[in-house]
C-alpha positions as CSV (number, residue, x, y, z in Angstrom):
1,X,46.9,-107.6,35.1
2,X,46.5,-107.6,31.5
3,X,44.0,-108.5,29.6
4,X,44.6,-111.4,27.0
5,X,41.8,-110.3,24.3
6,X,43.2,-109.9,21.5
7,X,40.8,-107.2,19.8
8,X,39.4,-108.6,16.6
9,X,39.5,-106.3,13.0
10,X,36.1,-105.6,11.9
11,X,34.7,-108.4,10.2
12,X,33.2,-106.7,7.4
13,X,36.8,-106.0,6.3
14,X,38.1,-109.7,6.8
15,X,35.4,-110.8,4.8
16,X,35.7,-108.0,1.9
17,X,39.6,-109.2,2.0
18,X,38.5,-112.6,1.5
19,X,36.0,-112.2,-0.9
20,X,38.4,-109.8,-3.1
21,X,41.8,-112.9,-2.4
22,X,39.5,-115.6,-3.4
23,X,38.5,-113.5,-6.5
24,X,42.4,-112.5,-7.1
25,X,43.3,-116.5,-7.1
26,X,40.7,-117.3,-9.2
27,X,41.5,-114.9,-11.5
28,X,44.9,-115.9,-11.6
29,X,43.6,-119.5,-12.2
30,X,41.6,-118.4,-14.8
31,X,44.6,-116.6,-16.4
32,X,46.6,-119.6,-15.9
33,X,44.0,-121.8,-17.5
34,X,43.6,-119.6,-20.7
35,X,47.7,-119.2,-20.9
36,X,48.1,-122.5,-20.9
37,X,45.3,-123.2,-23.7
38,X,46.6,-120.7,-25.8
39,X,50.0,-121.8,-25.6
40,X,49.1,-125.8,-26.8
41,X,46.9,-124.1,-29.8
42,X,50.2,-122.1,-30.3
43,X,52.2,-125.0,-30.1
44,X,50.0,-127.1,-32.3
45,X,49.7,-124.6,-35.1
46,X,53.5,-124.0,-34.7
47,X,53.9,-127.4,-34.7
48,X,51.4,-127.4,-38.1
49,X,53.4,-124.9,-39.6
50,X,56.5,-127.1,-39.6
51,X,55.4,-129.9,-40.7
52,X,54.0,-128.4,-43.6
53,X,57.0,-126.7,-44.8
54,X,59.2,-129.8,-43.8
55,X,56.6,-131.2,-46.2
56,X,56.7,-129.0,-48.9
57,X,60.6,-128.4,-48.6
58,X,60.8,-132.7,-48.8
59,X,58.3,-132.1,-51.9
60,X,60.7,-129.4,-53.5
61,X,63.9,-131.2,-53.3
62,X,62.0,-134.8,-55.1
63,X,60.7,-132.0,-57.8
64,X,64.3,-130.5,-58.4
65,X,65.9,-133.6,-58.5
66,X,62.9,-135.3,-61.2
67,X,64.2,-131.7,-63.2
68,X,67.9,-132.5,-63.3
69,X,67.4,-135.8,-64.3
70,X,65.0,-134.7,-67.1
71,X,67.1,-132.0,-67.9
72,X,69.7,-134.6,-68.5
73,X,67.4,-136.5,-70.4
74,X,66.3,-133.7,-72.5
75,X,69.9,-133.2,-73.5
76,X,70.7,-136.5,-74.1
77,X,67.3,-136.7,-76.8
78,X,68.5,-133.8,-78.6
79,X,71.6,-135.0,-79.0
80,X,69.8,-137.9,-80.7
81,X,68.0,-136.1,-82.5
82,X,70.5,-133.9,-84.2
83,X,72.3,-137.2,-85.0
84,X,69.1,-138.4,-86.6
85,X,69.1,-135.4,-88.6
86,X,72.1,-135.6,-89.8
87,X,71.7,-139.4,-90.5
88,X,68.3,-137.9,-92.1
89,X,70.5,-135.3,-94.7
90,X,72.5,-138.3,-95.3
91,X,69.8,-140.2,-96.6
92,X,68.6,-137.8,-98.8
93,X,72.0,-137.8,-100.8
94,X,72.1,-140.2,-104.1
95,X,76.1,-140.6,-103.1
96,X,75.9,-141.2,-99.7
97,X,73.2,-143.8,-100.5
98,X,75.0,-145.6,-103.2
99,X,78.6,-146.1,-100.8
100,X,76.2,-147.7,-98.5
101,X,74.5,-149.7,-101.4
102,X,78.0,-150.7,-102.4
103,X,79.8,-151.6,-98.9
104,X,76.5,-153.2,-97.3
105,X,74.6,-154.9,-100.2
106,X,77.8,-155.4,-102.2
107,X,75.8,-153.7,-104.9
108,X,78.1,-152.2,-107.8
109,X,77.9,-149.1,-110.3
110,X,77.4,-150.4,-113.8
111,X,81.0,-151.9,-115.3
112,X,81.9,-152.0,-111.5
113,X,83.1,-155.6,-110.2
114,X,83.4,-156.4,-106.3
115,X,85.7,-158.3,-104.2
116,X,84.9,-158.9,-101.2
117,X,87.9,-160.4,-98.9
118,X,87.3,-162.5,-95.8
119,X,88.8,-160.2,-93.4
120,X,86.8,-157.7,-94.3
121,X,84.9,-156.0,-91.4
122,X,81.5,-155.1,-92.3
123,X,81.1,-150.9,-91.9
């Protein structure tokens, strides 16, 4: 007959094996735990990242189009103003001033009648 022992390891082994597993899980715990933090901070300052240049890009496109409409404004107030200095040259001329005298105020030149007709369109 045979003998149904089973021969046991030596238990200082079994126990270094345990000791050394239980450190390798927790380890691996540990890892996971730090892996996992470091990937939320990284997806918060990702995260961060975009919504500040979605942000600024937002804050770009506002400024460009506030420079195109003054741009278009600017043009517009220098065309004005060459018109008003032209207008501005115009008034500084004694002939120029007297046709208006005469067609507006119905002013004459001296010897000069006017008749005015009812038709007439003023300008």
């Amino acid at each position: 007959m045979r003998s149904t022992e089973v021969t046991k390891i030596r238990k200082d082994y079994i126990a270094s094996r345990e000791v050394y597993d239980r450190s390798l899980r927790k380890r691996k715990r540990n890892l996971m735990k730090r892996l996992i933090v470091f990937g939320l901070a990284l997806f918060f300052i990702i995260g961060g990242f975009v919504s500040v240049l979605h942000k600024q890009t937002s804050e770009i496109h506002q400024a460009d189009a506030k420079k195109d409409q003054l741009e278009k404004r600017l043009k517009t107030v220098q065309a004005q103003q060459v018109d008003l200095n032209k207008q501005i040259k115009l008034l500084h001329d004694s002939d120029y001033l007297g046709k208006i005298a005469r067609r507006d105020y119905y002013m004459s030149k001296d010897g000069e009648i006017i008749f005015a007709s009812p038709d007439e369109d003023k300008h």
